[in-house]
C-alpha positions in Angstrom: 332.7 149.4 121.0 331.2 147.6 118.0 331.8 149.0 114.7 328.8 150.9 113.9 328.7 151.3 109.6 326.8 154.6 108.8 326.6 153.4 105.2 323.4 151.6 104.0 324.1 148.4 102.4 322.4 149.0 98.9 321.0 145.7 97.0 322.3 145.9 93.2 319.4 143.8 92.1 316.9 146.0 93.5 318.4 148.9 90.8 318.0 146.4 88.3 314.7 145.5 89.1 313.2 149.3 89.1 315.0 150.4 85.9 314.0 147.0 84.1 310.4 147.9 85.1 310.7 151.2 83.6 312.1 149.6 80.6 309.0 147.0 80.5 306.6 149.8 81.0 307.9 151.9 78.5 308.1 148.8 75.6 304.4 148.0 76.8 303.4 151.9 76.1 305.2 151.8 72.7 303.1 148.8 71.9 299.7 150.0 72.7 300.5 152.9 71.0 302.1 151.2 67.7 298.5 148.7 68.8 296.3 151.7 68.1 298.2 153.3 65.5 297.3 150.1 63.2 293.8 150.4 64.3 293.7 153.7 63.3 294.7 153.5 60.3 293.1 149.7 59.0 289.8 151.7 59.6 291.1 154.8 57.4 291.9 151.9 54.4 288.5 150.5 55.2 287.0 153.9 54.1 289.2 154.7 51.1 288.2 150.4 50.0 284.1 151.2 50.3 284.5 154.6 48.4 286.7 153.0 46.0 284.4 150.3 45.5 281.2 152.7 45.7 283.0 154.8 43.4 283.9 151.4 40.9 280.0 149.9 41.4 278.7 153.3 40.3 280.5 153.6 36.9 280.3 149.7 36.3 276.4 150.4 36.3 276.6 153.8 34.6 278.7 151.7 32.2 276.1 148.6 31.8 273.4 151.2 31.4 274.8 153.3 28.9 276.9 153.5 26.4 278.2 149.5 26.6 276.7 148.2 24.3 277.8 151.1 21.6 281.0 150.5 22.4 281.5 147.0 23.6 279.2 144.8 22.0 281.1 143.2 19.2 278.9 140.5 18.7 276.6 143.0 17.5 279.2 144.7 15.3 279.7 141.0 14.0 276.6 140.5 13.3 275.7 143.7 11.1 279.6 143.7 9.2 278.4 139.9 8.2 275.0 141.6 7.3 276.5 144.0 5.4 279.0 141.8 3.5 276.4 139.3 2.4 273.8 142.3 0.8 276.6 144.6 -0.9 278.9 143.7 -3.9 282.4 143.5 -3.4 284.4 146.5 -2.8 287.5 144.4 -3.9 286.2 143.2 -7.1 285.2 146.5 -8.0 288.5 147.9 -7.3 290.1 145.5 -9.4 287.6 146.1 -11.8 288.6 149.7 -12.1 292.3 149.1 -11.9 292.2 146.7 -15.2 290.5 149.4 -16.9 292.9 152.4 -15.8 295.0 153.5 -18.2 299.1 154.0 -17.8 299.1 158.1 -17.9 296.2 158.0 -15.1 295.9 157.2 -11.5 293.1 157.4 -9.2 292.6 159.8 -6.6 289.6 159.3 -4.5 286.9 156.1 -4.7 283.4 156.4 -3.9 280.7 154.3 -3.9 276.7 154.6 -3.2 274.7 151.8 -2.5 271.2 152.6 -3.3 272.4 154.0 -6.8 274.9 151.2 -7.6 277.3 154.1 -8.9 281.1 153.8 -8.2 282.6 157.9 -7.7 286.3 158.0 -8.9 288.2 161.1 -8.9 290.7 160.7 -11.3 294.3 162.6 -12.3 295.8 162.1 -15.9 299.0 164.2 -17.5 297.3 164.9 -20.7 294.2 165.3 -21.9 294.9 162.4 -24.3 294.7 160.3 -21.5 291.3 161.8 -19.7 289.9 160.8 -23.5 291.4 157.1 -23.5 290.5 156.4 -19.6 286.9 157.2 -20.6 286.8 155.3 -23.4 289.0 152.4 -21.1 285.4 152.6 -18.8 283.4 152.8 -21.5 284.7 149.6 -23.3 284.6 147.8 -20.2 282.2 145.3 -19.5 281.9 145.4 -15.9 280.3 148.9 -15.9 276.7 149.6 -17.5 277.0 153.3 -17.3 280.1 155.9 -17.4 279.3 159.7 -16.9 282.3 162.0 -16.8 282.8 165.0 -15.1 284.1 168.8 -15.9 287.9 168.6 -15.7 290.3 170.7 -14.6 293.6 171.7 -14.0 295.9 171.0 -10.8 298.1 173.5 -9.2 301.7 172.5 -8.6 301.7 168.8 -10.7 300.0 170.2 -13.6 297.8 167.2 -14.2 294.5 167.4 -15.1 291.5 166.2 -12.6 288.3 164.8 -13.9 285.8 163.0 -11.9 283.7 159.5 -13.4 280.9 158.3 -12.5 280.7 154.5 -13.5 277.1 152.7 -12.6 277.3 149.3 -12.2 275.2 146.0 -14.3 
């Protein structure tokens, strides 16, 4: 008798073949899904871009309609400082006016001028009251200043010098 084999002959390259199709088919899922996932989400950056941009043109008109050129327009501020410079006197000169005529026991605390009036405010601080009498006189003596009006003086707390305000209208 022939020798009959009761074992089927298996191919090994048919095993390899079905579990490298599965393999195939399972990368080619992944990939559609990965696919979709950037779909998905380039169209969600799309939306946040346009609102951003919505969001950006809105105040950028707001912006341009508004308050810009209050607060951006420094031609303008240009324009009205050099305006400005060119009608008033010098601040400087009359600072240095008032600092040749100050006298040694005296300082200045506070410096005001007003335009229309052509008057100079100081607000002045001596030790004594010798000194309120010659830093008067110092203004008064000056030639720079038409006019000198002094104040009512009084005492400081804690330093114990004596503050009297001047008034010094200008030729």
């Amino acid at each position: 008798m022939a020798n009959i084999n009761l074992i089927s002959e298996r191919n090994d390259g048919d095993v390899v073949i079905g579990k490298g199709l599965i393999w195939i088919m399972a990368a080619f899922v992944l990939t559609l899904c990965l696919y979709g996932g950037m779909i998905l989400y380039k169209n969600n950056l799309i939306k946040k871009i346009e609102s951003t941009k919505l969001e950006y043109d809105t105040g950028l008109a707001e912006f341009k309609a508004g308050g810009a050129r209050d607060v951006a327009d420094f031609q303008n501020r240009l324009d009205i400082a050099e305006k400005d410079l060119e009608k008033s006197r010098g601040m400087v000169v009359d600072l240095a006016e008032v600092e040749k005529a100050m006298v040694s026991d005296a300082r200045l605390a506070s410096y005001g001028f007003d335009e229309k009036s052509g008057e100079i405010s100081l607000e002045c601080v001596a030790d004594n009251y010798n000194a309120v009498a010659r830093q008067i006189l110092n203004f008064k003596t000056s030639g720079y200043f038409f006019g000198v009006t002094a104040g009512e003086s009084s005492l400081e707390g804690e330093s114990g010098g004596i503050t009297f305000p001047v008034n010094l209208k200008l030729k």
